[in-house]
Each structure stands twice: as C-alpha cells, then as structure tokens.
C-alpha positions in Angstrom: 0.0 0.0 0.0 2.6 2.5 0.6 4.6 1.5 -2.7 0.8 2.2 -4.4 0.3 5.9 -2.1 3.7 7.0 -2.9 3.0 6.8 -6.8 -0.1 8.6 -6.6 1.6 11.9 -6.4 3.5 11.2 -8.9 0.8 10.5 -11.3 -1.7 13.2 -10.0 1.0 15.5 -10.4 3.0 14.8 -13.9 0.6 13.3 -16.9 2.4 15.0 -18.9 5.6 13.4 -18.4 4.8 9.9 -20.1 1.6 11.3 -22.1 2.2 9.2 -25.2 1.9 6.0 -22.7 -1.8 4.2 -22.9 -1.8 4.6 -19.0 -1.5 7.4 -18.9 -4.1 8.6 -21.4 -6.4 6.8 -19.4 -5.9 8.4 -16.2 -8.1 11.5 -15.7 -5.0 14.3 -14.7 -4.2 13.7 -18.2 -7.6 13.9 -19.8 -8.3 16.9 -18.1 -5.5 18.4 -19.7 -6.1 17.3 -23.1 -8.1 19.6 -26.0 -11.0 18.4 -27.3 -11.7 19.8 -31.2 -14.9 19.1 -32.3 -16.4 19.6 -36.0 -20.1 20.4 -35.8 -22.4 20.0 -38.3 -25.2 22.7 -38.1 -28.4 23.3 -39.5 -28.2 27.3 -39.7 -25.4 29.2 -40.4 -24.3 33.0 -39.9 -22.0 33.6 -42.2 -23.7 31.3 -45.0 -26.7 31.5 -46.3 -26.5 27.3 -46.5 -24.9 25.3 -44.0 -22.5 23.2 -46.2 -23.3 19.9 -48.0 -21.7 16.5 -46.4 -18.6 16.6 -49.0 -17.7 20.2 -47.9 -18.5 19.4 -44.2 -16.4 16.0 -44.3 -13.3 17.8 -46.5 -13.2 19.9 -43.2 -13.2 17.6 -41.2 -10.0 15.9 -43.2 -8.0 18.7 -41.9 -9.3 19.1 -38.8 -8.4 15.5 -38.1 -4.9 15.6 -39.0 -4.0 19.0 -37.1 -5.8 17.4 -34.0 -4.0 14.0 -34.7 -0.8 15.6 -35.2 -1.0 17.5 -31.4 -2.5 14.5 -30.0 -6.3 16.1 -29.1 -8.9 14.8 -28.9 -11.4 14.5 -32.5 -15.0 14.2 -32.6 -17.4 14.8 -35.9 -20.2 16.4 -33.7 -23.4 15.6 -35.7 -25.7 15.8 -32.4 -27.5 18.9 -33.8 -28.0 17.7 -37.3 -30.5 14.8 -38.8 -27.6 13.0 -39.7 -27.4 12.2 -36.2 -30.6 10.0 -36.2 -28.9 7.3 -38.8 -25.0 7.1 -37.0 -24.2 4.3 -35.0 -25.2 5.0 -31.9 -27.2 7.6 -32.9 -26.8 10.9 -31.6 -30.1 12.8 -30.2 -30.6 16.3 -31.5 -29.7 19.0 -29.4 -32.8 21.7 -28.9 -30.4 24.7 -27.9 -27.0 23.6 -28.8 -23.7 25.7 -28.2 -22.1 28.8 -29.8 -20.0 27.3 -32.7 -17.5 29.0 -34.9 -17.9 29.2 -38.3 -14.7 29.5 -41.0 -16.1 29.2 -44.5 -14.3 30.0 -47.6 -12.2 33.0 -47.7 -12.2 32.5 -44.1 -11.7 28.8 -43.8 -7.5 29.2 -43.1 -8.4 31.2 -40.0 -9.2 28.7 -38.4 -5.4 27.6 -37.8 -4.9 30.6 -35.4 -8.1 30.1 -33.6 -6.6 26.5 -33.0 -3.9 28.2 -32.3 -5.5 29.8 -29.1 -7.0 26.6 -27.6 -6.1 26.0 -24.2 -5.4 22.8 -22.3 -8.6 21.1 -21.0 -10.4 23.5 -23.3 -13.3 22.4 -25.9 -13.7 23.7 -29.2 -16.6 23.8 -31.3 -16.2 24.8 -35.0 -17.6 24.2 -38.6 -15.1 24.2 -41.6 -14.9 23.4 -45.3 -11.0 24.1 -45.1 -9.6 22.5 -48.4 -6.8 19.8 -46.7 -3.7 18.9 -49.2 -4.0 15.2 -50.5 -0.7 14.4 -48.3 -2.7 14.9 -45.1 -5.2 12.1 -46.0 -3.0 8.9 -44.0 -4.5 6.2 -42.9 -4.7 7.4 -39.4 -6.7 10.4 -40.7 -8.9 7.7 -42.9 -9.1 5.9 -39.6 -10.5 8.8 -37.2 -12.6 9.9 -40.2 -14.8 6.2 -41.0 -14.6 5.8 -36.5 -16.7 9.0 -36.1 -19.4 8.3 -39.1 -20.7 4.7 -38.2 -24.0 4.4 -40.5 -26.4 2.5 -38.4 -26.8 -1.4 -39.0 -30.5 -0.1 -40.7 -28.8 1.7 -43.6 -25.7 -0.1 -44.5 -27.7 -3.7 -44.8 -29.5 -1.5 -47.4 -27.2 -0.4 -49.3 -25.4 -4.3 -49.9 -28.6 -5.3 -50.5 -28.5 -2.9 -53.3 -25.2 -3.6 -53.6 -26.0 -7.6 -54.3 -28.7 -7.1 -56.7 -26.4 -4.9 -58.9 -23.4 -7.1 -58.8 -23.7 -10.3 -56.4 -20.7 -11.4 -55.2 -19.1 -9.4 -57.7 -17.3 -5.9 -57.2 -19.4 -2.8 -58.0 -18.3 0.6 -59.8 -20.3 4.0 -58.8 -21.0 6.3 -61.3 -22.3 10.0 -59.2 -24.1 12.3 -61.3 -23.9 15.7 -59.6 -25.8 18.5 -61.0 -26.7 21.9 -59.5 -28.9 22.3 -56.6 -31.3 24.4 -58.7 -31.7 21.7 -61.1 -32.9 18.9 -58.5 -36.3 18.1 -59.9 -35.6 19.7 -63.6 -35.6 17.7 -66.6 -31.8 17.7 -66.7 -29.8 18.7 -69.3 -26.6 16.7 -70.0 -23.6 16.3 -71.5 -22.8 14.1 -75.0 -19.1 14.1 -73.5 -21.0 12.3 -70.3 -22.8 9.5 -72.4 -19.2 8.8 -74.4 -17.4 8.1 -71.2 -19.6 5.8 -69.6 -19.7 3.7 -72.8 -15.7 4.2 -73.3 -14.6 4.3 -69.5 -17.3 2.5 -67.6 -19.2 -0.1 -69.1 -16.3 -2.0 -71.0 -14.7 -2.8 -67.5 -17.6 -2.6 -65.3 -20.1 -3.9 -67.3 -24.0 -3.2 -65.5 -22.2 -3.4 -62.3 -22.8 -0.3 -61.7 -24.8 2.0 -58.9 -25.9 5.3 -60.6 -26.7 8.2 -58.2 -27.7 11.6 -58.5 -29.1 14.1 -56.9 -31.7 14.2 -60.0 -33.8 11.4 -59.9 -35.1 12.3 -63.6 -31.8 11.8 -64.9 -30.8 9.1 -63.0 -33.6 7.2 -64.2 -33.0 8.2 -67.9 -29.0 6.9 -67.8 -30.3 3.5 -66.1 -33.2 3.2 -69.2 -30.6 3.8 -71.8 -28.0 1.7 -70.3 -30.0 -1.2 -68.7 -28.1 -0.2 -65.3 -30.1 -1.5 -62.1 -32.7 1.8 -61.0 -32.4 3.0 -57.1 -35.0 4.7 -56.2 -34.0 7.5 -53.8 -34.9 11.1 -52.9 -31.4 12.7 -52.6 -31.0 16.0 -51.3 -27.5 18.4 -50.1 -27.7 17.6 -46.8 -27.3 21.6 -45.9 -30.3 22.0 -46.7 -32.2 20.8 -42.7 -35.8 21.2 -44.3 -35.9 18.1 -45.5 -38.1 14.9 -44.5 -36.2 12.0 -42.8 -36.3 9.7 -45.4 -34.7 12.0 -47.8 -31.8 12.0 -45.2 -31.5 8.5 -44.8 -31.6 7.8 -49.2 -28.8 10.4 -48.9 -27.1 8.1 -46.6 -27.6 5.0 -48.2 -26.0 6.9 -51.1 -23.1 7.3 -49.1 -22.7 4.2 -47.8 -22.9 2.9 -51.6 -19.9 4.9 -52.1 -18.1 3.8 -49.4 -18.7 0.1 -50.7 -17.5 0.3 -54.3 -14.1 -0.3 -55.6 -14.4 2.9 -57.9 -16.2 5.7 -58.2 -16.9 7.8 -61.6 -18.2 11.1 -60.9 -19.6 13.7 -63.2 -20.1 17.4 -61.7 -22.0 20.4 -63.7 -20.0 22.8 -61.8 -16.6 23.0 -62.4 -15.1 21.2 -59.6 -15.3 17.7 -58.7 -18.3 16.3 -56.8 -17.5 17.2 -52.9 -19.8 14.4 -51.6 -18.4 11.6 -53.8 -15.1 12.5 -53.9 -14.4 13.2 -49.9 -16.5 9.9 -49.1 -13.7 7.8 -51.9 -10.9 9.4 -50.3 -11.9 8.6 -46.8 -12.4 4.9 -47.7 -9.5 5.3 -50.1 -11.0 4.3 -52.7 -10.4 4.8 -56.8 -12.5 7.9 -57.9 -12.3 9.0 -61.7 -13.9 12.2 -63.0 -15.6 12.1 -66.3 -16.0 15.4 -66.5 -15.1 17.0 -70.0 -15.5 20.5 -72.3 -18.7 21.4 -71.2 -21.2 20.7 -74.5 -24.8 20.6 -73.3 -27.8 18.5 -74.8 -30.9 18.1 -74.5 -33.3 15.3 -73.5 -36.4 14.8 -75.4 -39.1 13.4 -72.8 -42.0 11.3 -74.3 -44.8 9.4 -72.1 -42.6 10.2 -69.2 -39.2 8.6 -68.2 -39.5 5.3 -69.6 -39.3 6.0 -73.0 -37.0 9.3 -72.7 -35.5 9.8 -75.8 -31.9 11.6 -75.9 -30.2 14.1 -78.5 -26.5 14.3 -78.6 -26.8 17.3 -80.7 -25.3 20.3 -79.1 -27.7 23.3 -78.2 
C-alpha cells in the first residue's frame, strides 16, 4: 500500500511526463489536460446563407483531423444537432439549444489555424469548416479517425449491400455519381454528349452493369439506367445543408453514401466546375479509386415522351 500511495503523487502530479503512454491517457490528470476539437455539423449558419453539404462538411473535417492528430487532441465529428445524427451508430439525439460554434467558410476557412492556435489545455472547441486539406494529409490514421466518427447504423448499411447484391452479387461494384446543381434537383436535366461517351468508353467495357448510378436528379438518373439497362435505385437525394428536408430524404442520402463507401471505384460527373464534394471526400476517406468524367462542357438536350421510360436523348449540341 505504501509502494501504491507514494506513486499517486507522482501520477496526480505529472501526466504529462509519459503522455504518449496508454496509461497514462487513461488516467483523468491527463484527460483533463487534453483539448478536445470538435467539428459540428449545423443546420443554420451566420455567415452562410446554406450550412454546407456532407462533401464540404467531411473535407473539413479531413483537416481538422490531422492537425488534432498531429497535437495529439482529442477529435469528434459532432453531428448531435444535425438529422444525420438520427442514422449514425449509436445515434446521436438532436440538441434543442445547442452551443455557440464558430464558423470558418471560404475566404475565411485558413483562420481557423490561429483560432486553433489559441486553444487552451482542458479546453473544448466547437467549430464548422470546409478548409480545403492537401492530399498528403489524407493517411491512414486520418482515414481511420474519419470512418470511426461516421458509423452508418446497421438499418442503412444492410440497405445499401442489398442494393449492392442485386447490382453485382458477389461481384465488385463501380459508382458512377451524377452531380448537377442544386437548382436543377427536380428539372428535366440537361446533359452532356461528353457524359454518355465516357460511360460507354470508361465505364461499361470494364464494369459492365455493375454499376450503382446516383444523382441528386432522380429524372436523370432514371434516364442513364433506361438507356443503359443499369439497375434503377430509387431514392430522394437532397444536399444535406439544406435541414428542411423529410427524414427519409436523409436517410436515401445516406444510403448513397454508404454505396460509395462500398465500391471499388467511383466515376463522378459534376455540372460545376469542380469535382463532386460528396463523392469524392466519401472515396478518399475509404481510399477508394474515384475518376472524373468530366469534359469540355457541351450541353444536350433530352427529349421526354410518355414520361421517363421511353426518354428519348439528343446528342446534338444546343
């Protein structure tokens, strides 16, 4: 007993002495000393006019993760005040009033190292970020604390293999994401000809109909599965800013997701002139292949008869 009282001291006194030992993490001197940097994931924003969608919230993230990995703090993806919440694993209840958090968007986004920079032991620090990380910074620890904080629940990912299965069995499955401007969600979508040549040079001679097509357009979705023959998923997906939206469209959103995170490549095709935040951040967290088919942008036209089953396409340029 007196060997055990004379240590106590000792390690009341000095966690910081051996505080890359798994003791000594545990011990709660040392956790009381530690910074806690959390990513929140709001529904309203003041310096936005819309909260961001997943892929800029999780690209955030990304770097949050590796500067609180690299100081040794403590990481959390805080999605207690967002829907999202309701689908993780365990879920996390919605907060009615929850607390103040900072907000670095944009041109404001690389401020964010110098509020970290003001942090104080024991302290805990709320924030929202779409701070673009270099590719270098996405390591497999990073990977790690990313998938460890966004568990789907059991609910959504036995959906998505079972839409996995039916599209490819036993097989491996491709993606191909479809992203087109949140003002064109319900529109009869306008496409690309440069689009329909790279699914039939670059997708379907290696991956065949094994392939899960999402898009935040349903009409066009549908219209790329008729004229390829590729399995149809129906799903109401929605940018996951936007809080207005019913649960299920939350939880299709997910499921999308979680299809992502399952294939072994993803294709993705963005209107804007970026790549695809949601597809491409969900690939590189799961490090998986992701290709972008987009091209010179050359739009075309659809010509819709007796609805989408017998939508008829014109590769002639506008």
């Amino acid at each position: 007993m007196a060997a055990n009282s004379e240590q106590s001291p000792s390690l009341a006194c000095d966690p910081l002495a051996c505080s890359f030992s798994p003791v000594w993490r545990e011990h709660p001197c040392y956790a009381a000393l530690m910074i806690t940097l959390k990513h929140c994931y709001p529904t309203r924003c003041t310096t936005l006019k819309l909260p961001p969608g997943l892929g800029d919230y999780l690209r955030g993230g990304i770097a949050l993760a590796h500067h609180a990995l690299e100081r040794k703090w403590v990481f959390e993806l805080d999605f207690s005040g967002h829907p999202i919440g309701k689908f993780l694993d365990p879920a996390a209840n919605p907060v009615a009033s929850p607390e103040a958090i900072d907000e670095f968007f944009d041109e404001r986004a690389s401020q964010i190292y110098s509020w970290m920079d003001r942090l104080e032991d024991g302290q805990v620090g709320r924030a929202c970020t779409n701070l673009l990380p270099h590719e270098s910074r996405i390591t497999a620890p990073v990977r790690k604390a990313m998938q460890d904080q966004m568990r789907l629940n059991p609910a959504i990912l036995s959906t998505a293999q079972d839409t996995k299965s039916r599209i490819a069995g036993a097989q491996q499955m491709a993606v191909l994401h479809v992203r087109v401007p949140d003002a064109d969600f319900r529109s009869l979508q306008t496409t690309q000809p440069a689009l329909c040549l790279a699914i039939e040079s670059r997708v379907l001679p290696i991956w065949d109909r094994r392939v899960a097509v999402l898009s935040n357009n349903p009409g066009l979705r549908a219209a790329l599965c008729e004229r390829y023959g590729f399995h149809l998923i129906e799903a109401e997906s929605v940018h996951l800013g936007a809080c207005d939206v019913s649960d299920q469209a939350v939880r299709d959103t997910l499921v999308d997701f979680a299809l992502i995170c399952s294939a072994s490549h993803v294709f993705s095709h963005s209107a804007y002139g970026w790549k695809s935040g949601f597809s491409y951040w969900a690939a590189a967290i799961h490090g998986i292949a992701f290709e972008s088919l987009r091209a010179e942008h050359t739009e075309v036209t659809p010509v819709w008869k007796q609805g989408l089953k017998e939508a008829l396409w014109s590769l002639e340029p506008r």
